[in-house]
C-alpha positions in Angstrom: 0.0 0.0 0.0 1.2 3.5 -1.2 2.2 6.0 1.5 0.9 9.4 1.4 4.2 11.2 0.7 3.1 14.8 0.9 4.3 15.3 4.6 6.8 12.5 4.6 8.7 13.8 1.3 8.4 17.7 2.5 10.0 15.7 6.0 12.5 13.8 4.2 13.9 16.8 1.9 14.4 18.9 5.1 16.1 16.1 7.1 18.8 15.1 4.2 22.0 16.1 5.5 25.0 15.6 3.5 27.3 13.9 6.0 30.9 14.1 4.0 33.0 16.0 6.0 34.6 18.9 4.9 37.2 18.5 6.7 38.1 15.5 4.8 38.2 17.2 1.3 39.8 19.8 2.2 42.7 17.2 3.6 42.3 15.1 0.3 42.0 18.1 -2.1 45.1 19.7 -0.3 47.4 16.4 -0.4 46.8 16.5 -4.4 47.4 20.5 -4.5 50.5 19.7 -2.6 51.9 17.0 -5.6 50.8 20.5 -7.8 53.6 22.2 -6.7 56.3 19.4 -7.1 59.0 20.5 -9.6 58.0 18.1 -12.1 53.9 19.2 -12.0 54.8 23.0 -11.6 56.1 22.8 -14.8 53.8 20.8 -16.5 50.8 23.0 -15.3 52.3 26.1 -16.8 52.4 24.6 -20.5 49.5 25.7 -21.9 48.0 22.9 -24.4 50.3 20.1 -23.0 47.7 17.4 -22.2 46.2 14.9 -24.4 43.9 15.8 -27.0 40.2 14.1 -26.6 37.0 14.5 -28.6 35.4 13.1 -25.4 35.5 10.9 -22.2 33.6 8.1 -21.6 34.0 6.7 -17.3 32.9 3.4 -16.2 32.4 3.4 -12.1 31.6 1.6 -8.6 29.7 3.9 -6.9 29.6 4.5 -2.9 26.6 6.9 -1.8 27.1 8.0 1.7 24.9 11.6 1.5 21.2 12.3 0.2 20.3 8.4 1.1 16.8 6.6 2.5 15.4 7.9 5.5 17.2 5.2 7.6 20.5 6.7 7.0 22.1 3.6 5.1 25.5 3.8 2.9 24.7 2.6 -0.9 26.9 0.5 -3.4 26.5 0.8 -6.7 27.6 1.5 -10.3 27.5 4.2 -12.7 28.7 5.7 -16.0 30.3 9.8 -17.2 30.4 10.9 -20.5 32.4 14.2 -20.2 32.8 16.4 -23.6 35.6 19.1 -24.0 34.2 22.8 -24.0 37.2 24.5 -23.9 40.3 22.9 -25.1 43.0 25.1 -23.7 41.5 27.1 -20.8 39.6 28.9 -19.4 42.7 30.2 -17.9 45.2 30.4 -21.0 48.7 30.6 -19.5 48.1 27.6 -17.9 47.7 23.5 -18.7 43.8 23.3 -18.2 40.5 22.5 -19.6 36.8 23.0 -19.1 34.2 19.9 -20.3 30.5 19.8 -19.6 30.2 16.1 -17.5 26.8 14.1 -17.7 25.8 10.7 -16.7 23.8 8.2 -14.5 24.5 6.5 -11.4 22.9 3.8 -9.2 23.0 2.9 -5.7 21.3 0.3 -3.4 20.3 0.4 0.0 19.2 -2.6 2.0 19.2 -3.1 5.7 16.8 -2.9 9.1 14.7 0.3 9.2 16.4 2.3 12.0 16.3 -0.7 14.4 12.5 -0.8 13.6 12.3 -4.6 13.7 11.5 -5.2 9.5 13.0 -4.7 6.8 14.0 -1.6 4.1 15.7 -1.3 1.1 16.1 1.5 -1.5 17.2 2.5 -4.9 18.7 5.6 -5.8 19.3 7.1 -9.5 21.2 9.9 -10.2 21.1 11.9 -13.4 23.8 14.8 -12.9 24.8 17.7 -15.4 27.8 19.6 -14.7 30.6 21.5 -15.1 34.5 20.1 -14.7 37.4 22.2 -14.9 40.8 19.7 -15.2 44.2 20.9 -14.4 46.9 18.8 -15.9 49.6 18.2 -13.7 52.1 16.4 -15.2 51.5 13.1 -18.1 49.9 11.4 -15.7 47.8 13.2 -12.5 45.0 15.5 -13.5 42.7 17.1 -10.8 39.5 18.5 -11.1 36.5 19.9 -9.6 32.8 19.3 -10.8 29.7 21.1 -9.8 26.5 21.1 -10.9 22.6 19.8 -10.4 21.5 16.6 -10.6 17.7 14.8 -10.8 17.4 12.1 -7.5 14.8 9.6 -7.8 14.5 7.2 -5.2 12.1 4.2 -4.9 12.1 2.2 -1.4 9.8 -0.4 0.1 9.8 -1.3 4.0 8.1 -4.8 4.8 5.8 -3.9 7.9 4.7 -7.6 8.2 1.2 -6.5 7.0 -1.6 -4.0 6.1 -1.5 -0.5 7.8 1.2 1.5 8.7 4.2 1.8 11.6 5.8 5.0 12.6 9.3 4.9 12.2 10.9 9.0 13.6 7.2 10.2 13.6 6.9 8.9 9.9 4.2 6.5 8.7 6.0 3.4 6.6 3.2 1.8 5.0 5.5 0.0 2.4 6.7 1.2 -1.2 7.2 4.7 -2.1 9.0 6.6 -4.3 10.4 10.2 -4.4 11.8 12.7 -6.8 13.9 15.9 -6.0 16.8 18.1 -8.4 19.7 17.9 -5.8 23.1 20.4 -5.7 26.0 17.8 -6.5 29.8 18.7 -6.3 32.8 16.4 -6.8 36.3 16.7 -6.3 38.2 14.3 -9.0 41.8 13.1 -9.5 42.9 11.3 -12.7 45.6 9.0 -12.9 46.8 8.2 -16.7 47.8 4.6 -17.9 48.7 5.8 -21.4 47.5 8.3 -23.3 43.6 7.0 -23.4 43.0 5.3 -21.2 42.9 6.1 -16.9 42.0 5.6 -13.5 39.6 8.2 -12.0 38.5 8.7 -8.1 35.8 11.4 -7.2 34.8 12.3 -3.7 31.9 14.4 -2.5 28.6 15.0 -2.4 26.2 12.8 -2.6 29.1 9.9 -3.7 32.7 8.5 -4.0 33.2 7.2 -7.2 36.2 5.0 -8.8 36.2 3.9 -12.1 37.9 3.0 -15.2 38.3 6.0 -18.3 38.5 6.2 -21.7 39.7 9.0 -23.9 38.0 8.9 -27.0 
């Protein structure tokens, strides 16, 4: 039986908290600044044009939600793909090795797990549609960085099995079984790329609402 979702999904959208730390980026982000200013990267970075050249990039990845999820605060594994197309060749800062590419793709995520100690069973599918913008800055041949940010369409679908008709209250929220929900959702990644050879490499992404690793192709 459907639940009435007009004070549960108002409830839910104001209870999402996006639970990376910043602390933790701003760590990570700075570790990979630091390799920026190495001898070898600082002069990479400052040749203008010196990266390879790519009509687009295509990015296979495992996907590990941690922010935006189910009401029952769960972690989600999943997969997802990136198709990322050049904008701006050399720039938008010219005296230096960079790039700007719009980024676009779809990503999955599954939750399973007890509802908040509620004594049955939830689980959850997320899909992620995001659009947005990534600026790379070549470091050297192989270590790129870059951030992405832009919006992103979140429809999730979960069911909770209540062991039979009517509802429960779960947080002051009636669960009466499957539901769905739809929201456009602020999305922001910070990205490293590691080159193999010229087309092909490995990528990592953390932020909000995932961490992604995967697999890219330069086309």
């Amino acid at each position: 039986m459907a639940i009435d979702t007009s004070p549960t999904t108002s409830a839910r959208a104001r209870t999402k908290v996006a639970r990376v730390s910043p602390l933790l980026i701003a760590v990570l982000f700075s570790a990979a600044l630091n390799g920026a200013f190495s001898t070898a990267a600082s002069a990479q970075i400052r040749k203008p044009g010196a990266h390879p050249s790519y009509a687009a990039e295509l990015d296979f990845h495992l996907v590990w939600q941690w922010s935006d999820e189910p009401w029952w605060n769960d972690e989600g594994i999943g997969v997802g793909v990136r198709g990322s197309i050049p904008l701006l060749d050399n720039g938008p800062i010219e005296t230096i090795n960079n790039n700007l590419a719009i980024t676009f793709g779809l990503d999955w995520a599954h939750f399973d797990g007890n509802c908040e100690r509620a004594g049955f069973e939830c689980d959850a599918n997320d899909f992620w549609i995001p659009l947005a913008v990534q600026w790379n800055f070549f470091l050297s041949s192989v270590v790129s960085l870059y951030p992405e940010l832009g919006l992103a369409f979140q429809h999730s679908t979960w069911s909770a099995d209540v062991g039979g008709p009517g509802c429960v209250n779960v947080r002051g929220f009636p669960i009466c079984g499957d539901d769905d929900d739809t929201d456009i959702e602020l999305v922001v990644w910070l990205g490293s790329r590691f080159n193999v050879s010229d087309d092909l490499a490995i990528t990592l992404r953390i932020g909000r609402p995932s961490l992604l690793l995967g697999v890219s192709f330069l086309l």
